[in-house]
MITI-582947 format. One line per field, with one value per residue (C-alpha): residue number from 1; x, y, z. Coordinates in steps of 0.25 Angstrom, whole numbers, always signed. Example, Ala and Ser with C-alpha at 12.3 -4.5 7.8 and 13.67 -1.06 7.14 Angstrom:
REM MITI-582947
n [1/2]
xx [+49/+55]
yy [-18/-4]
zz [+31/+29]
***
This chain:
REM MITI-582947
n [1/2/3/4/5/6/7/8/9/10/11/12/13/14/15/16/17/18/19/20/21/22/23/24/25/26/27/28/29/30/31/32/33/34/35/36/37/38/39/40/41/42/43/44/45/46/47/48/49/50/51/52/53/54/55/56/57/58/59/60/61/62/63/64/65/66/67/68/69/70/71/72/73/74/75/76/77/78/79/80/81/82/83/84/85/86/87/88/89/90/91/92/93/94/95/96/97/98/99/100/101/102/103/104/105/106/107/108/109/110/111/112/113/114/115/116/117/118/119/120/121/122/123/124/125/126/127/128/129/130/131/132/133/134/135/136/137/138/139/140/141/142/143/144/145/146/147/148/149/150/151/152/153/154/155/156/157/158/159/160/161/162/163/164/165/166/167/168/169/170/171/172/173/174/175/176/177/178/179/180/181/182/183/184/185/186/187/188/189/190/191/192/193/194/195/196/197/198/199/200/201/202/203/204/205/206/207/208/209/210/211/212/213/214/215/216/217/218/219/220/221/222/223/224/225/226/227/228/229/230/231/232/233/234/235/236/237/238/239/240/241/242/243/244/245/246/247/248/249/250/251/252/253/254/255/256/257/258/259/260/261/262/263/264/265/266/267/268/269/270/271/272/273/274/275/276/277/278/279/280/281/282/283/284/285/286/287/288/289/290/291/292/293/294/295/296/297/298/299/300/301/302/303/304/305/306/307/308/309/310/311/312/313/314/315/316/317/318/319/320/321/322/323/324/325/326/327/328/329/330/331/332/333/334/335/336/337/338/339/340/341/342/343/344/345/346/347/348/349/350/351/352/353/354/355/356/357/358/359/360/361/362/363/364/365/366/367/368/369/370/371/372/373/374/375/376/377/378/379/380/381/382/383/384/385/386/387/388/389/390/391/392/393/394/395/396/397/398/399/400/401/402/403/404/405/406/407/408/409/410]
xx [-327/-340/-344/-340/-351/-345/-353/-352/-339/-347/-355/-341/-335/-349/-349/-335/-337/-351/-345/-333/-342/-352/-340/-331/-340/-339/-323/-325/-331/-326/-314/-303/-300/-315/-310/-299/-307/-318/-302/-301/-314/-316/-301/-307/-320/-312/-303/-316/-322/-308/-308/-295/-301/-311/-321/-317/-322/-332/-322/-315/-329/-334/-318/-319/-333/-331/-316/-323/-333/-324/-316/-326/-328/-313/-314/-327/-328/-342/-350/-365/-364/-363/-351/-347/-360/-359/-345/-351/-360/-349/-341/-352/-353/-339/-337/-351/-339/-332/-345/-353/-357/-371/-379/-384/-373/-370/-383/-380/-368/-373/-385/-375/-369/-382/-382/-368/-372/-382/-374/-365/-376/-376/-361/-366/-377/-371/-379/-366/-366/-381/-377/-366/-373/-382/-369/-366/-379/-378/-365/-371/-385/-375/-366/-380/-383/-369/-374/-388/-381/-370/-375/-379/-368/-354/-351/-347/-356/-368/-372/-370/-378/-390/-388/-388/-402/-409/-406/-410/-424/-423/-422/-436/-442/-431/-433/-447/-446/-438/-448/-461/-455/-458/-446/-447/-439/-429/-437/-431/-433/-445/-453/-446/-455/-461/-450/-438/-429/-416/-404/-403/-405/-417/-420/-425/-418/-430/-422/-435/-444/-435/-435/-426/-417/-413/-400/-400/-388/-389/-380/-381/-370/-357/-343/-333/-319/-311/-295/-288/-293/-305/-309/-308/-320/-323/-324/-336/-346/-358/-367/-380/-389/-388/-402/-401/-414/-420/-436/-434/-438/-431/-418/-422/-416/-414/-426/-418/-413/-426/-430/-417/-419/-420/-408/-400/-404/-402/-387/-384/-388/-379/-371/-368/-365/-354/-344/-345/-337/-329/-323/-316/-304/-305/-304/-291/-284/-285/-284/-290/-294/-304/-314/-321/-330/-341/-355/-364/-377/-390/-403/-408/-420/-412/-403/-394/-380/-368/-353/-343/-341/-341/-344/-345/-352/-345/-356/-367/-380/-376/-375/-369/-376/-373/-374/-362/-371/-373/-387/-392/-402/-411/-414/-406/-415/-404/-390/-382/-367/-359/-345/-341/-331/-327/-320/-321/-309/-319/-321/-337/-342/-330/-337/-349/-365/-373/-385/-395/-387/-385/-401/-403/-394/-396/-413/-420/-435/-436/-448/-441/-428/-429/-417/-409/-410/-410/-395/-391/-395/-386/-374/-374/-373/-362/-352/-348/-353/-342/-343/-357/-356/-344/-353/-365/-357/-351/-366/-368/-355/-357/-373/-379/-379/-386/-395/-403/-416/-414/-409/-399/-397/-390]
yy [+975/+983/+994/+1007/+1018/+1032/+1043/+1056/+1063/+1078/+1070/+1061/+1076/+1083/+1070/+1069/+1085/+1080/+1070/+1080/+1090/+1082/+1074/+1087/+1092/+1078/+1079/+1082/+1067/+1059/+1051/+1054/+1041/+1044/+1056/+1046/+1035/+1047/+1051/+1036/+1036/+1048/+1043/+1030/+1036/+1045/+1034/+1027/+1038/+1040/+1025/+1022/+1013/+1004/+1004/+996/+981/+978/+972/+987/+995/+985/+986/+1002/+1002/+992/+999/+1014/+1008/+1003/+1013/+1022/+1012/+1014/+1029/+1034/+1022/+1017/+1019/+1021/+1036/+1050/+1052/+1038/+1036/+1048/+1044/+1029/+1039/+1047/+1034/+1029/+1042/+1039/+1025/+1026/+1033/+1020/+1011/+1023/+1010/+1016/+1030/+1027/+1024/+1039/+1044/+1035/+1042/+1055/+1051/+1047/+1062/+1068/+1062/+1064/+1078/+1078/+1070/+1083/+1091/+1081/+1087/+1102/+1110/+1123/+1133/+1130/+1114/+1115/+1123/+1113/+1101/+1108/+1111/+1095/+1091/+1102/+1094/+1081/+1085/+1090/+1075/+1071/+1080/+1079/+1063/+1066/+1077/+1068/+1068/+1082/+1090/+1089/+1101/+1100/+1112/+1108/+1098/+1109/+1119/+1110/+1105/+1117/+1123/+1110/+1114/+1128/+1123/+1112/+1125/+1130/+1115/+1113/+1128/+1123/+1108/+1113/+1122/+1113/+1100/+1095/+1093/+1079/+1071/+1058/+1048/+1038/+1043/+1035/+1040/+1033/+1025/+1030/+1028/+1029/+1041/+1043/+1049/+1064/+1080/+1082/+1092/+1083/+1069/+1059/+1048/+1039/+1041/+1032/+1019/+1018/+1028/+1026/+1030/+1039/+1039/+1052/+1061/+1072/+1084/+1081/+1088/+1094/+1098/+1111/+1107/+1095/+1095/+1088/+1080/+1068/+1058/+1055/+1072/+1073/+1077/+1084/+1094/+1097/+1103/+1102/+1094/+1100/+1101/+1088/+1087/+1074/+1068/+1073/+1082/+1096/+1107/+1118/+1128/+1141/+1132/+1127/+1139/+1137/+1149/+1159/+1152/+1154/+1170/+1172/+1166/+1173/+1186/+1184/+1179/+1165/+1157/+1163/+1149/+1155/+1168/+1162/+1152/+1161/+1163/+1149/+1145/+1154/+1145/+1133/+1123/+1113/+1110/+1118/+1113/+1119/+1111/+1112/+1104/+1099/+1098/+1091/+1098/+1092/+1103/+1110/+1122/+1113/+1110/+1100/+1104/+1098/+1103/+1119/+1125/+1139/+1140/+1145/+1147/+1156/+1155/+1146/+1148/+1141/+1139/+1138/+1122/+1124/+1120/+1126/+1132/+1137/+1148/+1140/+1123/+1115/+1112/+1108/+1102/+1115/+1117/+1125/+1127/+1125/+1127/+1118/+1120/+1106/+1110/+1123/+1123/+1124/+1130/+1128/+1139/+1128/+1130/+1141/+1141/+1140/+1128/+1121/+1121/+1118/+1104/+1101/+1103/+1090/+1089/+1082/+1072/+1065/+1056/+1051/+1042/+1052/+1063/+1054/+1049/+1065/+1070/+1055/+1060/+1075/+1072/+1063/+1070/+1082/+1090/+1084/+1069/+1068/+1072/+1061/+1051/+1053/+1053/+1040/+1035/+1037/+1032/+1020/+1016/+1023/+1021/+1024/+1014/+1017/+1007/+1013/+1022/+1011/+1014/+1007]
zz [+509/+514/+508/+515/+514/+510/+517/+508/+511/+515/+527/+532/+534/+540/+548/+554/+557/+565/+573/+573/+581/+588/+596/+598/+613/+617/+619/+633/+637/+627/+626/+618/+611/+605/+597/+592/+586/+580/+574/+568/+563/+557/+549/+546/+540/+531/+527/+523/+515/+509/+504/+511/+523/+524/+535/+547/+550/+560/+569/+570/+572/+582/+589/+590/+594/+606/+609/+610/+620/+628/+628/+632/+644/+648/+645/+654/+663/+659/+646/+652/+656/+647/+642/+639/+631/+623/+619/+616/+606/+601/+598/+590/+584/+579/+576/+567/+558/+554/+550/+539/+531/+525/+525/+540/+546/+543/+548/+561/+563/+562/+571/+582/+580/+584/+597/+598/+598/+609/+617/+618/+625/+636/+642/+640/+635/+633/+621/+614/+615/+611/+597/+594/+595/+586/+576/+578/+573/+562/+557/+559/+550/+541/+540/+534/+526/+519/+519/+510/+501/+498/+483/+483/+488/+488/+497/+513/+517/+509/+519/+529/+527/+524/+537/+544/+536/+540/+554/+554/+548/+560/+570/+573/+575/+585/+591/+590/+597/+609/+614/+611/+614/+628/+638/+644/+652/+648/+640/+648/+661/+669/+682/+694/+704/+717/+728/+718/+718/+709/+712/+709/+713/+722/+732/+742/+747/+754/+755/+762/+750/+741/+740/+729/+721/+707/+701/+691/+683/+673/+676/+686/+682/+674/+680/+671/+681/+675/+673/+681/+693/+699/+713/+715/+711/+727/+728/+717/+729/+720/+730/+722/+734/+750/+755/+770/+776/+781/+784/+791/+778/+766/+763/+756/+753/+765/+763/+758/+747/+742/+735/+724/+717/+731/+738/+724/+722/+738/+735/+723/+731/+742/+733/+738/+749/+759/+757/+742/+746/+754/+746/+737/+748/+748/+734/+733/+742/+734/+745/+738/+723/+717/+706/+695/+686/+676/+680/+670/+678/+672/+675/+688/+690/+701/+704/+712/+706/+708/+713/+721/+735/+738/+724/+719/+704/+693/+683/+684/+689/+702/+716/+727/+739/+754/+754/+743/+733/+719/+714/+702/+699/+692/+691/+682/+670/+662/+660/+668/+666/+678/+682/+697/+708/+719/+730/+738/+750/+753/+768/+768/+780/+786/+798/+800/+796/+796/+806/+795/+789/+803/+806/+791/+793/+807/+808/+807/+810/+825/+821/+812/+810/+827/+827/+820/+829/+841/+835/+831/+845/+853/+843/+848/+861/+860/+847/+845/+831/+824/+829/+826/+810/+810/+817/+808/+797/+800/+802/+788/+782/+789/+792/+777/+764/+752/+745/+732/+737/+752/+763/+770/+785/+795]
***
């Protein structure tokens, strides 16, 4: 029988109370059948210290291993996106308990807990989640501790305190770091070729000037849905901003817009667009479900934000505009938490555009684009209003598509 190695009892206890507190703000994403087998391990490792049980074979360990990656696949769908790879983590974190077989293997452990611990400020990075990730990896400095003062100290709170005082002397070289550090970009992150665009948030939308568009696949915003309710996943339309005015060439902006910070103190002074004030007669009628929702935005350089259709900002700071659109006072320079509520059955402009709106949407310069204007000005003379936008619409149901090499036309 192999050896069993038996980590000081003061480190097992400021160990499990680590990983105690480094998995508890992941409760929201992870699976519940994770929290079970930390249960079973956590028992197992003290049945092992205890001398009651020996350690499993590796038949078992390779059994659980295998069984928790599947059934992560089962329990998210896929494995290669955030939250199922931070689970992957945390279920190493775990497992790591049942296989303490030398000194390193307990500094693995408590290695795999401190990027447990800044995996938690991917989902929020509220003041508060900042300073108990800071508490984590006070607990997990004091786990080894407790594992060098083994034969130095017999007390619990020894480890603790020494802990804490390396910290505090740790404080004004970190104070120090985070102003004179430089702030660069992704190390992975490579310049993209001449031609190549990538999917994403931009103010302008020239679809001639790329050849090819690459996918990018980090996430955008992440949606959290307040009580039982939410729509249905063919209703998950996200407007960000309204590209309405057309050169001939490119989609931009419309003018009054393109100053961000003057159109946003112009709508806080009148106090909003007027659909805003009139959807509160509306939103007492409850003719259709109404949604509120927290978003997660990551920092896209832009006051724009996301929302379902015809949205009315809870937090602070945000304005709605007359496009139904959300703005902020300032750009998004970092990860941005706000609270939302839609009302998807609101009758927008139920009375029809503005005057400005209609020569924003309708004016097109005459020299350019020929063939379409010849085709606009045969289907005015034969359809009314109505049949035209069903007959252009069903040009591009039916003749376009979208292509990440090319425009595809008919």
């Amino acid at each position: 029988m192999s050896l069993i190695y038996q980590i000081p009892r003061n480190a097992l206890w400021w160990l499990l109370i680590a990983q105690a507190a480094v998995i508890l703000p992941h409760l929201n994403h992870l699976p519940i059948w994770l929290l079970l087998v930390w249960s079973l391990a956590v028992g197992w490792r003290v049945q092992m210290v205890r001398g009651a049980w020996g350690g499993p074979n590796r038949w078992l360990k390779a059994l659980c291993a295998i069984g928790c990656v599947v059934a992560l696949i089962i329990s998210y769908g896929r494995l290669f996106a955030l939250e199922p790879l931070v689970a992957l983590l945390t279920v190493a974190f775990v497992l790591k308990l049942l296989e303490l077989n030398r000194q390193r293997d307990v500094l693995l452990v408590l290695l795999l807990g401190f990027f447990v611990t800044a995996t938690q400020l991917l989902f929020t990075s509220s003041l508060f989640a900042f300073i108990y990730a800071i508490f984590c990896c006070w607990l997990l400095i004091t786990a080894l501790m407790a594992l060098h003062m083994a034969s130095r100290s017999h007390s619990l709170w020894d480890s603790f305190g020494k802990s804490g005082g390396y910290m505090l002397q740790a404080l004004p070289l970190a104070i120090l770091l985070f102003f004179v550090m430089p702030r660069i970009g992704s190390l992975w992150s490579v310049p993209m070729a001449q031609g190549q665009g990538k999917t994403g948030f931009s103010k302008v939308m020239a679809p001639g000037n790329i050849r090819q568009l690459n996918k990018d696949f980090s996430p955008a915003f992440r949606v959290t849905f307040n009580g039982p309710t939410r729509p249905q996943n063919r209703d998950l339309y996200w407007r960000g901003m309204v590209l309405s005015d057309y050169d001939g060439r490119s989609w931009q902006l419309p003018i009054a817009a393109r100053s961000e910070r003057y159109y946003y103190n112009v709508l806080e002074k009148s106090g909003g667009p007027p659909w805003l004030r009139e959807i509160g007669a509306y939103s007492g009628q409850r003719q259709s479900p109404v949604y509120d929702y927290r978003v997660m935005l990551e920092p896209h350089r832009q006051p724009w934000l996301f929302a379902l259709p015809t949205a009315i900002p809870i937090s602070a700071d945000i304005n709605s505009t007359n496009n139904y659109n959300l703005l902020r006072s300032k750009p998004v320079n970092q990860r941005l938490l706000y609270q939302v509520r839609s009302f998807p059955g609101f009758a927008r402009q139920a009375a029809g555009l503005s005057r400005a709106e209609w020569q924003i949407n309708t004016r097109i310069p005459k020299s350019f684009n020929p063939k379409t204007q010849a085709l606009a000005q045969e289907w005015a003379g034969q359809y009314s209003q109505e049949q035209l936008i069903a007959q252009l619409l069903g040009l591009f149901n039916q003749s376009f598509s979208y292509s990440l090499d090319s425009i595809a036309a008919p």
